[in-house]
KEKE-3310 file (N, C-alpha, C; in steps of 0.2 Angstrom, whole numbers, plus 5000, padded with zeros to 4 digits):
npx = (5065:5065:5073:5078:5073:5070:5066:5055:5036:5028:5032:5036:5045:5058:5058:5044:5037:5047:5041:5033:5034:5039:5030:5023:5025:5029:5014:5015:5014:5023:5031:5035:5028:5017:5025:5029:5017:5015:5027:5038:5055:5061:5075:5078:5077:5082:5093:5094:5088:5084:5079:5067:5052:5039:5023:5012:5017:5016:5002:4998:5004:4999:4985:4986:4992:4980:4972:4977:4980:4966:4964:4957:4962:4976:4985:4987:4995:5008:5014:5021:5032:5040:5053:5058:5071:5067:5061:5072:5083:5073:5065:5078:5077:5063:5067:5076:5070:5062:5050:5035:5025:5031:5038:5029:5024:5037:5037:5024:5030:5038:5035:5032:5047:5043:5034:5030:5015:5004:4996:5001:4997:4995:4983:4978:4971:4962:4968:4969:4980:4980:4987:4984:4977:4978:4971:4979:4972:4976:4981:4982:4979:4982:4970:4976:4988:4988:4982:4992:5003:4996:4997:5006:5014:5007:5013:5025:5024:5020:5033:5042:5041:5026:5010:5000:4987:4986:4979:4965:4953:4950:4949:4944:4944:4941:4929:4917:4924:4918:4926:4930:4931:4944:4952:4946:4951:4965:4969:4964:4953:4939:4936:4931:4924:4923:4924:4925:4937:4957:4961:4973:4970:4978:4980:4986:4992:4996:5008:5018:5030:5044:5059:5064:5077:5080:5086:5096:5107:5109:5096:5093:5105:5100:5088:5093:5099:5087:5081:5088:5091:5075:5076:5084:5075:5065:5070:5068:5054:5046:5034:5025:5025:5017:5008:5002:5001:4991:4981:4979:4976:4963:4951:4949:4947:4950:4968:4982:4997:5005:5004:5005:5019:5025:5023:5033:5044:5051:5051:5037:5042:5054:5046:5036:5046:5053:5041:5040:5051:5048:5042:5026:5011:5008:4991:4988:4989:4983:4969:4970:4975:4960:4951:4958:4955:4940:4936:4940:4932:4920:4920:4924:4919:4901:4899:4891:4887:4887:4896:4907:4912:4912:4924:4934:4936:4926:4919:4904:4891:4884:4895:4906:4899:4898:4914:4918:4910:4916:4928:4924:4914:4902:4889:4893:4884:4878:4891:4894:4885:4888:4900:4898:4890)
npy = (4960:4954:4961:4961:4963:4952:4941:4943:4940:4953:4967:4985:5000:5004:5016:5022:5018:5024:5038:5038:5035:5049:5057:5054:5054:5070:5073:5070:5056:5042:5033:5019:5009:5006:5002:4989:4981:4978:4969:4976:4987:5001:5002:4992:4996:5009:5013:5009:5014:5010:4998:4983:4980:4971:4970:4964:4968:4980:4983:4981:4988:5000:5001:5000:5013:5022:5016:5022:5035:5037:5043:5044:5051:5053:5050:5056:5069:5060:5064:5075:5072:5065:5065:5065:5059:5048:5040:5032:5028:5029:5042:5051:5048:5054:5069:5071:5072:5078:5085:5086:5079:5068:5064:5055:5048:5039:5033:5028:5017:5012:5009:4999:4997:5007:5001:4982:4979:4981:4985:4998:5009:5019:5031:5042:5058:5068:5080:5075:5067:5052:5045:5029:5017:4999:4986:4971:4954:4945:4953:4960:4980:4994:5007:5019:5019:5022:5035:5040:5038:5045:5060:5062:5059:5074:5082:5082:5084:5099:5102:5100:5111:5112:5122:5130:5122:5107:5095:5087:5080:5065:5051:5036:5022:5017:5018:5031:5042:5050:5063:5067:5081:5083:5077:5083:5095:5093:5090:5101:5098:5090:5074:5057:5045:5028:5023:5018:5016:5017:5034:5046:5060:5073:5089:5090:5102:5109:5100:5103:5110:5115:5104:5103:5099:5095:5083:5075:5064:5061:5056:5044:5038:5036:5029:5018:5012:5013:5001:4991:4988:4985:4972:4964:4964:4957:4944:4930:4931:4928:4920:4930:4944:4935:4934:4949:4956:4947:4953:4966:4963:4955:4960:4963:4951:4934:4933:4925:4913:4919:4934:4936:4934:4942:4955:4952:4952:4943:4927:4914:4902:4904:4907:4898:4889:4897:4898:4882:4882:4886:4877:4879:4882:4890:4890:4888:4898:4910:4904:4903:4918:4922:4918:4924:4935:4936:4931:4944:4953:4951:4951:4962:4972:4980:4975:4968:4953:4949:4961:4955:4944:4949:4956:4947:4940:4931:4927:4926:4925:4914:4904:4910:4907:4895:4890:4895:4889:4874:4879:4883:4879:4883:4895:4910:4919:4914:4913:4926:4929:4923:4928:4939:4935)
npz = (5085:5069:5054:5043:5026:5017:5027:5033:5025:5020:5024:5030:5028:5042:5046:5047:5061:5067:5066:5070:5084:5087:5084:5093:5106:5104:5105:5120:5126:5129:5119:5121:5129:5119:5109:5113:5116:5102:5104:5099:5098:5100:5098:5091:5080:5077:5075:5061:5051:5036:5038:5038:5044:5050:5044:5051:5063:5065:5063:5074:5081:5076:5083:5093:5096:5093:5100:5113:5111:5107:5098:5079:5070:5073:5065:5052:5057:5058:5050:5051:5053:5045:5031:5015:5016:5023:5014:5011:4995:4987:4991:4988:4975:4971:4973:4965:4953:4937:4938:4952:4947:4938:4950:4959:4952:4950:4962:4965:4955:4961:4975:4984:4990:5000:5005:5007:5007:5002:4987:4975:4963:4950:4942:4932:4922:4913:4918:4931:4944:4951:4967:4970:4983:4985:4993:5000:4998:5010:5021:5033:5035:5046:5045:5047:5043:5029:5031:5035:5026:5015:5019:5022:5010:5003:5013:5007:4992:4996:5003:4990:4983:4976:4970:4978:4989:4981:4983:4973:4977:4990:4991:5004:5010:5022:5034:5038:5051:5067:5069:5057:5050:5055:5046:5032:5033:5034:5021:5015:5005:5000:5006:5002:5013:5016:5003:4984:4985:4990:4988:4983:4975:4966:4959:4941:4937:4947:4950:4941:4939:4939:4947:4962:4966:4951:4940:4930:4928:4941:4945:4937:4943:4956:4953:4949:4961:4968:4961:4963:4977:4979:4971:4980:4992:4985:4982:4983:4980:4971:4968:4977:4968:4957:4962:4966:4956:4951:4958:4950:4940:4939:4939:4925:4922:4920:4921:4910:4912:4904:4901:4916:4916:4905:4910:4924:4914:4910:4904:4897:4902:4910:4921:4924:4929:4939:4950:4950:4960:4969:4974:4970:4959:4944:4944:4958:4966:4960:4963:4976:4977:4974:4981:4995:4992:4989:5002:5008:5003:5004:5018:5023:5015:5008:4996:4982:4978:4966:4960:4968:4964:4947:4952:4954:4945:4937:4925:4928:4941:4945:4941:4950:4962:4962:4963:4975:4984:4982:4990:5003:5006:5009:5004:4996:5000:5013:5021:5022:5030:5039:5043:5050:5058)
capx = (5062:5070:5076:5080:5068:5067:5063:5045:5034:5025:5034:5036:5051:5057:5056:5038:5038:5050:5041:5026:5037:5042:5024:5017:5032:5024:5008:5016:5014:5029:5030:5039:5024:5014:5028:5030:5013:5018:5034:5042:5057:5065:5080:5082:5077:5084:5101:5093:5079:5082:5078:5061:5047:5033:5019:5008:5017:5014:4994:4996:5007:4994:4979:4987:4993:4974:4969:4981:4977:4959:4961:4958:4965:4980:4990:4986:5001:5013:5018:5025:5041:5042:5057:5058:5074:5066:5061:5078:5085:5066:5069:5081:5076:5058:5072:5080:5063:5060:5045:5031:5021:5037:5040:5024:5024:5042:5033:5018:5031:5047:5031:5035:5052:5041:5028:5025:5008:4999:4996:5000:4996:4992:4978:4978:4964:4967:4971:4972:4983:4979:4991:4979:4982:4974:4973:4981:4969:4978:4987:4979:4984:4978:4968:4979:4994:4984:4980:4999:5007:4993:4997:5018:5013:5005:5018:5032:5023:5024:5039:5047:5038:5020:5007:4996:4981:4987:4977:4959:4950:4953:4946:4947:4939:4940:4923:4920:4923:4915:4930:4930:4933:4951:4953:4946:4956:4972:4971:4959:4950:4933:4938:4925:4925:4918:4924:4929:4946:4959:4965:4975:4973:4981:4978:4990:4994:5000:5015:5021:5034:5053:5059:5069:5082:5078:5096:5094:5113:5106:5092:5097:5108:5095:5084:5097:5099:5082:5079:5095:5087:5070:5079:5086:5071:5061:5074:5064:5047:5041:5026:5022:5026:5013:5000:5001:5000:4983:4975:4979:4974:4958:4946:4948:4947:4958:4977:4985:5004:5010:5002:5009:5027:5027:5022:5041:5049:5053:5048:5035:5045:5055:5042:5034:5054:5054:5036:5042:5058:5047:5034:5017:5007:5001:4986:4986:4992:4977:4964:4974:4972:4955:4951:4959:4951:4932:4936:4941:4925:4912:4921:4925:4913:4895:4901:4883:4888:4889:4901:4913:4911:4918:4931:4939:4939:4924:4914:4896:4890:4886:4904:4910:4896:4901:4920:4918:4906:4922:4931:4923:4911:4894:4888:4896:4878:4880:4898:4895:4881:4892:4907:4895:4889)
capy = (4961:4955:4967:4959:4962:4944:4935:4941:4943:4961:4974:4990:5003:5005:5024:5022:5017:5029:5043:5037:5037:5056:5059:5050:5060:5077:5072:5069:5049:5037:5028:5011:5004:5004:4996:4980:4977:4974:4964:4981:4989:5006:4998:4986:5001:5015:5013:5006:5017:5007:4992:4983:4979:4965:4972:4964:4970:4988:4985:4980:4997:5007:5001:5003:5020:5023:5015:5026:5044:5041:5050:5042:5056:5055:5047:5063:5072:5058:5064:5082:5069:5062:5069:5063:5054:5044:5033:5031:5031:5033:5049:5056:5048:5060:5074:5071:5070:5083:5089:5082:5074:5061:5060:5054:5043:5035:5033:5022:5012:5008:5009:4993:4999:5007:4995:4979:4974:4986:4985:5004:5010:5027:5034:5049:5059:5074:5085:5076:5059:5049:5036:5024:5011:4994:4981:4964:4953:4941:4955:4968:4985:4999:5013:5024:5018:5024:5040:5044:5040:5052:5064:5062:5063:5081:5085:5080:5090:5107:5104:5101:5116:5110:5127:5127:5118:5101:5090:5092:5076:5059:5043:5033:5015:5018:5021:5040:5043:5056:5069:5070:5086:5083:5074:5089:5104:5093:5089:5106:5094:5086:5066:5054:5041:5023:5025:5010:5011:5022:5037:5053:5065:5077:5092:5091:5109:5110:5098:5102:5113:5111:5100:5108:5096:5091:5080:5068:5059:5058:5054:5039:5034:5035:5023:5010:5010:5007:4995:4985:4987:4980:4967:4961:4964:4951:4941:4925:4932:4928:4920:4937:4946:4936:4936:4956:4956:4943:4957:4972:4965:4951:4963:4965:4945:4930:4931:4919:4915:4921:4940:4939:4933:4947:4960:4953:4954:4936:4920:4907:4897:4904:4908:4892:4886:4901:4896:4876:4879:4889:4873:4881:4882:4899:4890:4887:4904:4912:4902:4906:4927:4923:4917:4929:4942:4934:4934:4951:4960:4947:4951:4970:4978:4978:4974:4963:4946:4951:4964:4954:4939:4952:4959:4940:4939:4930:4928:4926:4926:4907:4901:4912:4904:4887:4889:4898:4883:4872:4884:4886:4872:4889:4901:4918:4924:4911:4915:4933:4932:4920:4932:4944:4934)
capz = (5079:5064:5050:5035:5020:5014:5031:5031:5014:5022:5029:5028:5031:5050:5047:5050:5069:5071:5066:5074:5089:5087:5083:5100:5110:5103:5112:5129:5125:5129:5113:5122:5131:5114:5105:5116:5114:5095:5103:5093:5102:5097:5101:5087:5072:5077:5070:5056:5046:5030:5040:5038:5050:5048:5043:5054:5070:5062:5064:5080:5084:5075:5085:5100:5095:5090:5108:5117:5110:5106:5092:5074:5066:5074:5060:5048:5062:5061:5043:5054:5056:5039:5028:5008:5017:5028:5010:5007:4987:4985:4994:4981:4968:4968:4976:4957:4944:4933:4942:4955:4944:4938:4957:4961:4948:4952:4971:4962:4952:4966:4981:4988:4994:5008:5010:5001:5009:4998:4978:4973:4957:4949:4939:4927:4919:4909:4922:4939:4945:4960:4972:4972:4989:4985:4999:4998:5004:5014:5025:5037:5037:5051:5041:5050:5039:5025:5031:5036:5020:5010:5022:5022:5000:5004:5014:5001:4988:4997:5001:4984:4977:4972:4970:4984:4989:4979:4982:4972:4984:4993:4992:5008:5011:5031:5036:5043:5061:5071:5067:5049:5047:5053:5036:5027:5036:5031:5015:5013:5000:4998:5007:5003:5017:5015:4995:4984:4984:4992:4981:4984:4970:4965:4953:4939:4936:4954:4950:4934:4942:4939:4953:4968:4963:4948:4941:4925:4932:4947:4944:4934:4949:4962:4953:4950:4968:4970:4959:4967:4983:4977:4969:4985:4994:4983:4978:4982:4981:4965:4971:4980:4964:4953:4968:4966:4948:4948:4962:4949:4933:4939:4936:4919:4917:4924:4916:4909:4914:4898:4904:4920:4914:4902:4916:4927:4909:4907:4897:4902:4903:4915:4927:4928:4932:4946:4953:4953:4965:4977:4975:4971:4952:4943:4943:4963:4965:4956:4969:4984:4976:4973:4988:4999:4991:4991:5009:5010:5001:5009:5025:5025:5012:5006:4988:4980:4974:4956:4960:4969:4956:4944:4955:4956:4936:4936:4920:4928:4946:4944:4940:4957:4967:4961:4964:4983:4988:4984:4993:5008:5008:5011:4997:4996:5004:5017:5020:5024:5037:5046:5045:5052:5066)
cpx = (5067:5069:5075:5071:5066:5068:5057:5042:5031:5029:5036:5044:5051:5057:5050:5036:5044:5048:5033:5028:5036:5035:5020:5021:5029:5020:5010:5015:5020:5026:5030:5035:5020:5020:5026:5024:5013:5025:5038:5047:5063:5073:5084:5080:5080:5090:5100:5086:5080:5079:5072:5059:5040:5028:5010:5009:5014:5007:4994:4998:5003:4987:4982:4988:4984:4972:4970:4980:4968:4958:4961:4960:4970:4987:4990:4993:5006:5018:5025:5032:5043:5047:5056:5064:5074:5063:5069:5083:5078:5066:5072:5079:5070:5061:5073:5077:5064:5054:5040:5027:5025:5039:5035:5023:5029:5041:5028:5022:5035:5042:5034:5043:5050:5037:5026:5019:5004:4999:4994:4998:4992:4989:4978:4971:4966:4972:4968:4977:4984:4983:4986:4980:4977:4977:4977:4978:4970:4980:4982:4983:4978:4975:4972:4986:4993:4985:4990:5001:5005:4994:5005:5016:5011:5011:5025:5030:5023:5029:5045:5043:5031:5015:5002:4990:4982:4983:4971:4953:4951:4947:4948:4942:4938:4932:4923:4919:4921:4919:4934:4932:4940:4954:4954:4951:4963:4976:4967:4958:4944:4939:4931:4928:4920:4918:4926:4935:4949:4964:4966:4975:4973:4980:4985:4996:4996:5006:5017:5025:5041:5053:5064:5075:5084:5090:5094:5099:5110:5099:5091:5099:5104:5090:5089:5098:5091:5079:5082:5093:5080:5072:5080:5083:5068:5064:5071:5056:5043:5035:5024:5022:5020:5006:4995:5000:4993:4978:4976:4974:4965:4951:4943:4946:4952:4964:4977:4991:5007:5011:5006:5015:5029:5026:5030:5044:5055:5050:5042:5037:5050:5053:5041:5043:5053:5049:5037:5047:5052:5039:5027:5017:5004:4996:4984:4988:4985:4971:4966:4972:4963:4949:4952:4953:4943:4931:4937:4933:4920:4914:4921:4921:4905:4892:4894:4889:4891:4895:4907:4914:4916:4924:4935:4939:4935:4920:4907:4896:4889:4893:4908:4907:4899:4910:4921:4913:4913:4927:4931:4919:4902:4896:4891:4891:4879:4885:4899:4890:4884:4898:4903:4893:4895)
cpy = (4959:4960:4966:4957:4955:4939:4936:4941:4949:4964:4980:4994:5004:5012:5026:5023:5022:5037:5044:5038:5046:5059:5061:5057:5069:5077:5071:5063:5047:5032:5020:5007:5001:4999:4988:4979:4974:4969:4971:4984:4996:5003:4994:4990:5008:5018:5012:5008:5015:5000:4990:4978:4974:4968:4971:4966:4978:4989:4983:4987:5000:5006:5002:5010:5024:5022:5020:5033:5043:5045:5046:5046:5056:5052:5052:5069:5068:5061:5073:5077:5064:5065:5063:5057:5047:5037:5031:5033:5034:5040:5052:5054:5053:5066:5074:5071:5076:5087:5083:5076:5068:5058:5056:5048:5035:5031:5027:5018:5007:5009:5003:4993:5002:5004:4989:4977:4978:4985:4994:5004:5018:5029:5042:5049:5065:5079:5085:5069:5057:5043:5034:5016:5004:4989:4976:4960:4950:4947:4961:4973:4989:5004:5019:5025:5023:5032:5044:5045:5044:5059:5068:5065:5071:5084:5087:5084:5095:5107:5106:5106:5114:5118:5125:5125:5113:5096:5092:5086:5070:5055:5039:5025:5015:5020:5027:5039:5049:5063:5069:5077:5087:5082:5081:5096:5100:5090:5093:5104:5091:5078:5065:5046:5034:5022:5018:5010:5019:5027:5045:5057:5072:5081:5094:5098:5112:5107:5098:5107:5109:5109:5103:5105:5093:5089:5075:5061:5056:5053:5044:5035:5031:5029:5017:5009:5009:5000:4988:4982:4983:4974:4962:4960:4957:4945:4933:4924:4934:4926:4926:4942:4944:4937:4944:4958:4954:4948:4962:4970:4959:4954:4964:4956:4940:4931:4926:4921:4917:4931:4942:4937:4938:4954:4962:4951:4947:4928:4918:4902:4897:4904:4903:4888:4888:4899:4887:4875:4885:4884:4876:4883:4889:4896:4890:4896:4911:4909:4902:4915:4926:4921:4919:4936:4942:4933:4941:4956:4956:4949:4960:4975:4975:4977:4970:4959:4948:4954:4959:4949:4944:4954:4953:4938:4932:4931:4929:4925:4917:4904:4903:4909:4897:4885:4892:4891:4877:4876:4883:4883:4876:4890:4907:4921:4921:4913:4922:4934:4928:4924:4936:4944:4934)
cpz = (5073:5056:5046:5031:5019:5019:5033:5025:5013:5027:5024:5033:5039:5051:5050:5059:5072:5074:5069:5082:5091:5088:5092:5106:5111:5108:5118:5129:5125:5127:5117:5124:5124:5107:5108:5116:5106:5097:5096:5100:5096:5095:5093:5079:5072:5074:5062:5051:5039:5030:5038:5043:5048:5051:5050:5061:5070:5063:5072:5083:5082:5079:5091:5103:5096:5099:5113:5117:5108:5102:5084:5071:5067:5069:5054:5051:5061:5055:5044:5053:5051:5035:5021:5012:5017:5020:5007:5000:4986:4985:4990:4978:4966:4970:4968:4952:4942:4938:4946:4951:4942:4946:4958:4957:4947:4959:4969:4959:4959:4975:4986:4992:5000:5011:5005:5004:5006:4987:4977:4967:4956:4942:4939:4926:4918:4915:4931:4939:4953:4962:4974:4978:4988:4990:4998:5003:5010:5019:5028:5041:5040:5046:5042:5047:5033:5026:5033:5029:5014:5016:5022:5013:5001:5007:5011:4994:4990:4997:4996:4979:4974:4975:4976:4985:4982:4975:4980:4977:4982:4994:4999:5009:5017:5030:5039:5048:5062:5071:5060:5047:5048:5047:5032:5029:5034:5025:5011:5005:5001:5000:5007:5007:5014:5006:4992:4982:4990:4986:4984:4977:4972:4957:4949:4935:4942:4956:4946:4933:4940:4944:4958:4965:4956:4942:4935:4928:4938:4950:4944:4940:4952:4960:4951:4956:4970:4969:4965:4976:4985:4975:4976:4988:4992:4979:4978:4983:4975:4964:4973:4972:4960:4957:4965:4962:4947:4950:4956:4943:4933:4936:4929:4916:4921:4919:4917:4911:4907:4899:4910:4918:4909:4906:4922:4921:4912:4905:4903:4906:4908:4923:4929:4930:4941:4951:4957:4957:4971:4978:4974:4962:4953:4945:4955:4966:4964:4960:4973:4984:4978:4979:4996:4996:4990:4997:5011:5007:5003:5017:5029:5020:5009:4999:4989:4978:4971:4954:4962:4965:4951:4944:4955:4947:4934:4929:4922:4936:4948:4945:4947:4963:4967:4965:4973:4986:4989:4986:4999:5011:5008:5002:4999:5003:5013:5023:5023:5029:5042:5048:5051:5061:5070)
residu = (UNK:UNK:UNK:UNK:UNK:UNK:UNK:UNK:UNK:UNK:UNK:UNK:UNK:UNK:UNK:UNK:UNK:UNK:UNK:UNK:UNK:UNK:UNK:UNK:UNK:UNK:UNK:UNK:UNK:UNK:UNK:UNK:UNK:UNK:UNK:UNK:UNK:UNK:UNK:UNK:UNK:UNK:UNK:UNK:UNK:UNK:UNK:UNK:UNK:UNK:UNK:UNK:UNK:UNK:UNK:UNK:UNK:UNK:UNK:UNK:UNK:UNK:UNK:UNK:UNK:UNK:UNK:UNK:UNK:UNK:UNK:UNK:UNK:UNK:UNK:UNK:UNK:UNK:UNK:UNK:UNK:UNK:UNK:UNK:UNK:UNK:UNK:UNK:UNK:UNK:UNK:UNK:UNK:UNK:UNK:UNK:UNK:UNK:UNK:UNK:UNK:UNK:UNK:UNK:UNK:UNK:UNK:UNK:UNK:UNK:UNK:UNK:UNK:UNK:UNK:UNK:UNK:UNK:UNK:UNK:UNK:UNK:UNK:UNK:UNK:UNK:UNK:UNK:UNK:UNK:UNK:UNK:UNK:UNK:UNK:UNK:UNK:UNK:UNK:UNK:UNK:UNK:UNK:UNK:UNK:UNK:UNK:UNK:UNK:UNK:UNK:UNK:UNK:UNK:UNK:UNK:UNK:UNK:UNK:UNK:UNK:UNK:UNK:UNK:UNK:UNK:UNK:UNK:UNK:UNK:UNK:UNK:UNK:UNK:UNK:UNK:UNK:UNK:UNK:UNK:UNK:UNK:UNK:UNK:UNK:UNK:UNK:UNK:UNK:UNK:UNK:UNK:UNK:UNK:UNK:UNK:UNK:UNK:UNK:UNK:UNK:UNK:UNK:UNK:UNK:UNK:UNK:UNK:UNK:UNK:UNK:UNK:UNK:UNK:UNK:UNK:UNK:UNK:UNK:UNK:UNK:UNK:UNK:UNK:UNK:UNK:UNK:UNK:UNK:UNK:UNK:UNK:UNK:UNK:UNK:UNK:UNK:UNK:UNK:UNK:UNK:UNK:UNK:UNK:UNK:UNK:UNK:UNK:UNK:UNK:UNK:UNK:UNK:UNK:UNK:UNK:UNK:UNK:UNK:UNK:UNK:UNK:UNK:UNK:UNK:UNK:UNK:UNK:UNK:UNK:UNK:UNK:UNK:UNK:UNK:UNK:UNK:UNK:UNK:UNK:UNK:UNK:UNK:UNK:UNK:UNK:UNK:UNK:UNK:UNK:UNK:UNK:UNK:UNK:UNK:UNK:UNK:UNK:UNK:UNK:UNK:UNK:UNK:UNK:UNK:UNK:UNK:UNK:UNK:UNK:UNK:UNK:UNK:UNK:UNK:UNK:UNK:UNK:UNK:UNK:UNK:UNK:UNK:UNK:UNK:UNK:UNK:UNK:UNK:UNK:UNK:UNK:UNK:UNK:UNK:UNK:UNK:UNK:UNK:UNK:UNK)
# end
């Protein structure tokens, strides 16, 4: 398995599978046969929990996980074996916020340090704020990753002092399973299952508690050690960068590159630089996104036309049919009953 952040372009921390291990252990399951179905071997992370994991052997681990115990809830338990450590600087840096709600919010910005195959993002409202998990559509991830990391989030808030019962309810995109109620008994909150997005909230009167650790200095530190770590992570993943940008902000309308190179805090003129040594155009960049992603809602939800038209930063339903036909050679409608079949 190789390690190194920047020789895949999705992965996720190697703490994951470790703690998935310790988890499977629990249940009287010997992790090792369900790794080397992913070609994963404890062997080659276990010295190394800062290390990272490609993403796509991680869905092949969690469905085998999922095979193996027969339980779709079984990723709700793996977060028993999660410590704030196991995200690294991440880890202290929410150990050092002023109070939960900053942690939570440092988590949504420096996310990608645990996983880039997700577009995090976090949404307020007077008096709630949700970790929002949006898909990326090119990459497929287990529902079970999902339901870990909101689950690991609940746990890291009791433990850095959050008031009890946290969370007010969860959004999940997973369709319901026949044991649904485990969701609700562990995150003793209203889950809506089959939702359009995923979203952990949280009631904000439950985090806005002094920080167990709370440290400005240190603070400080711990994110310039993330950042630095980020940094290096994506240090030739500028492409990946504006990809991630076009899925958060399509909705509202296509960006221009002037938008996204004010978004990574520098000129146009350098981006289109940085895009030309990694050979690829915003413009080809933006129908590659949009294209992933009209395969993804024609393929995995029961979005209308019009809806996903919009979602691709379409002006009009026409204009999205037009450009999916040069795509794809069918109509959107077309397109989805042959996924189907």
């Amino acid at each position: 398995m190789n390690s190194s952040p920047t020789q895949t372009e999705h992965t996720t921390l190697a703490a994951w599978p470790l703690a998935i291990c310790q988890a499977l252990e629990a249940a009287g399951i010997n992790p090792d046969p369900l790794l080397a179905t992913a070609n994963l071997s404890r062997s080659d992370f276990i010295d190394k929990p800062d290390g990272r994991v490609d993403v796509n052997l991680m869905t092949v681990f969690w469905q085998a996980v999922e095979d193996e115990t027969k339980n779709p809830a079984f990723a709700l338990s793996v977060a028993n074996y999660v410590q704030p450590m196991h995200f690294r600087a991440l880890g202290l840096l929410m150990l050092t916020t002023e109070n939960l709600e900053s942690a939570i919010l440092k988590l949504g910005h420096y996310s990608e340090l645990v996983s880039n195959s997700v577009t995090t993002r976090v949404e307020t409202t007077p008096d709630l704020i949700g970790l929002c998990i949006d898909p990326i559509a090119s990459v497929t991830i287990h529902p079970m990753s999902v339901d870990s990391f909101y689950a690991t989030l609940l746990a890291f808030s009791t433990q850095l002092g959050a008031l009890a019962d946290p969370i007010d309810h969860v959004e999940l995109l997973r369709p319901e399973p026949n044991t649904s109620e485990k969701w609700q008994q562990r995150f003793n909150a209203p889950v809506q299952f089959s939702a359009k997005q995923n979203c952990l909230w949280f009631k904000r009167d439950a985090l806005n508690r002094p920080g167990v650790m709370g440290d400005k200095q240190l603070a400080a530190f711990n994110e310039s050690v993330v950042k630095e770590y980020i940094s290096n992570m994506n240090s030739n993943s500028v492409r990946l960068k504006v990809k991630g940008i076009i899925v958060t902000m399509l909705e509202n309308g296509e960006p221009n590159l002037q938008t996204i190179a004010d978004q990574l805090h520098m000129s146009e003129r350098s981006l289109r630089r940085r895009l030309k040594e990694e050979d690829v155009s915003y413009r080809d960049l933006l129908n590659e996104t949009r294209m992933e992603l009209a395969e993804h809602y024609l393929e995995q939800t029961q979005l209308p036309i019009t809806a996903v038209s919009l979602r691709l930063g379409f002006t009009d339903t026409s204009n999205f049919s037009r450009a999916f036909a040069r795509w794809f050679k069918v109509s959107p409608s077309q397109y989805r009953v042959q996924a189907k079949e």
